[in-house]
C-alpha positions as CSV (number, residue, x, y, z in Angstrom):
1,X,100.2,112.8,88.6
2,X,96.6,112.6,89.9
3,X,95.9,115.4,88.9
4,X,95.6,114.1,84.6
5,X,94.3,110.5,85.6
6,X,90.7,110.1,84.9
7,X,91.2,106.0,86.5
8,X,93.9,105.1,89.6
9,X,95.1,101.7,89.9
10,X,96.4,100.7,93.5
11,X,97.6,96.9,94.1
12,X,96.2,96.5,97.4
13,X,93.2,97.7,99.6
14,X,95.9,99.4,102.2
15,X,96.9,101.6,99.3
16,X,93.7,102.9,98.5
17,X,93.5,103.8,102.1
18,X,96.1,105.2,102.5
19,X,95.8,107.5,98.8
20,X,92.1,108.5,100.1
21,X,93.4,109.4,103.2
22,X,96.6,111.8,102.3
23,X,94.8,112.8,98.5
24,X,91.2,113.6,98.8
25,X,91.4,117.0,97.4
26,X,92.9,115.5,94.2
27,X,90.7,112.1,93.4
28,X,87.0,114.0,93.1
29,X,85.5,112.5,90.3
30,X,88.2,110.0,89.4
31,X,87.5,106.2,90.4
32,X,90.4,104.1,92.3
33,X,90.1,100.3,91.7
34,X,91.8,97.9,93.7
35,X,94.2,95.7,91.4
36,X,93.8,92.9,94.7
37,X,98.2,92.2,93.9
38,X,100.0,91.5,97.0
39,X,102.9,94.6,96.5
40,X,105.5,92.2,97.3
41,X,107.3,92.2,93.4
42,X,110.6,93.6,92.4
43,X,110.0,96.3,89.1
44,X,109.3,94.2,86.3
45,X,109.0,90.8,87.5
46,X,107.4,88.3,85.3
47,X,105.1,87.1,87.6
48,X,103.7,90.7,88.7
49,X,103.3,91.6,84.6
50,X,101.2,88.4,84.1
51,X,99.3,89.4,87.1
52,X,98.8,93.0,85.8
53,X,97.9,92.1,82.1
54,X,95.2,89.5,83.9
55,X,93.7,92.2,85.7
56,X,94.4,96.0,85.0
57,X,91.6,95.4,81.5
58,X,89.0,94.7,84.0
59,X,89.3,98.1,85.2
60,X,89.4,99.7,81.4
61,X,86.3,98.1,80.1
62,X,83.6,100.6,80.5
């Protein structure tokens, strides 16, 4: 899937860690922005959607 994505969204900074560390080869010349979400949300729960619709545009403005 990284391979298509011009833009990677990650909740927290341990995640963009870890994605640099085990998928170099396949993020050159793609950004990776930090959502700053705890990942600590079941799939779909309210609270994590308001969080995501409050900050994912941030990262699609450009």
């Amino acid at each position: 899937m990284l391979t298509w994505a011009d833009h990677i969204l990650v909740m927290e900074t341990k995640h963009k860690i870890k994605l640099t560390r085990d998928y170099s080869n396949f993020l050159k010349g793609k950004s990776v922005g930090v959502l700053g979400i705890p990942d600590n949300y079941k799939f779909m729960d309210p609270k994590l959607v308001a969080l995501l619709k409050r900050n994912v545009p941030r990262f699609l403005k450009g």
